[in-house]
Residue, then its C-alpha position, 0 to 999 in steps of 0.5 A: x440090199x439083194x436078198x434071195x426068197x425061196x419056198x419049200x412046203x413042209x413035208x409030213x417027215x419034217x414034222x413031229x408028232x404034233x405037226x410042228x416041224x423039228x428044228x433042225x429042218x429050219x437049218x436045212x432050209x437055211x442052206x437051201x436058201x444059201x444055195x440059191x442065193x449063190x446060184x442066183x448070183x451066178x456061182x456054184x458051190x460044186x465049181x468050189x469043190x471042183x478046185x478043190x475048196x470046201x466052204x464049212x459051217x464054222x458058228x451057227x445062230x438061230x432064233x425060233x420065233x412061230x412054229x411052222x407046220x406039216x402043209x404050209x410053205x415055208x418061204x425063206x429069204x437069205x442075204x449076205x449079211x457080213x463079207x471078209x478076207x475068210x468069213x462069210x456071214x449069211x442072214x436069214x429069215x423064215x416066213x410063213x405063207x402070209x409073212x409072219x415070221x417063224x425063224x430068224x438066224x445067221x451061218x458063218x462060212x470059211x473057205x478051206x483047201x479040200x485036201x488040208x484043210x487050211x483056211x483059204x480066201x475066197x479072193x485068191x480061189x475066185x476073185x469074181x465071186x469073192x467081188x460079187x459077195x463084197x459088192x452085196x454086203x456092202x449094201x447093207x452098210 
């Protein structure tokens, strides 16, 4: 299974006043690690946004499982969990420094025409990249 790791240190404005990071940074770390898994593998979004697609957030799961704190490095590793004709299911995990697990969680993604919205499948607006994301989930069955 190909599984993309990234790491961001956790910067003093994404924690709360005890110096435990507030949640909603986990989700920002989960599309950074979504990025780079789709540079990594040789696609950009903003090519996407350039034909005139939009790749929106349509169902959202995360699991806090130990709290990360102001200093350390967050590491976040992502995958492509589930590939179809017009969902995309990303897996992630975040992991402290010496691999203890601090979040689980899942993105599903859909394809839409910038203009109207209307659900298009990544197949028909790039048949190369929908090949690579069907190649990858594939390896997980």
């Amino acid at each position: 299974m190909y599984v993309n790791e990234t790491s961001v240190k956790v910067r003093y404005s994404e924690t709360d006043q005890m110096g435990v990071v507030y949640h909603a940074n986990y989700l920002v770390w989960m599309e950074i690690g979504r990025t780079s898994l789709i540079e990594d593998i040789g696609f950009r979004y903003d090519k996407l946004e350039e034909e005139g697609f939009l790749s929106p957030v349509i169902d959202l799961n995360i699991s806090y499982k130990n709290a990360m704190r102001y200093g350390e490095s967050a590491i976040i590793r992502t995958w492509i969990q589930s590939h179809g004709r017009l969902r995309t299911t990303y897996g992630y995990e975040i992991l402290h420094g010496d691999g203890t697990v601090a979040a689980t969680g899942q993105s599903v993604h859909t394809l839409v025409h910038k203009e109207t919205f209307r659900p298009v499948g990544l197949r028909k607006a790039d048949p190369e990249w929908d090949a690579k994301y069907r190649e990858l989930a594939r390896e997980l069955v």
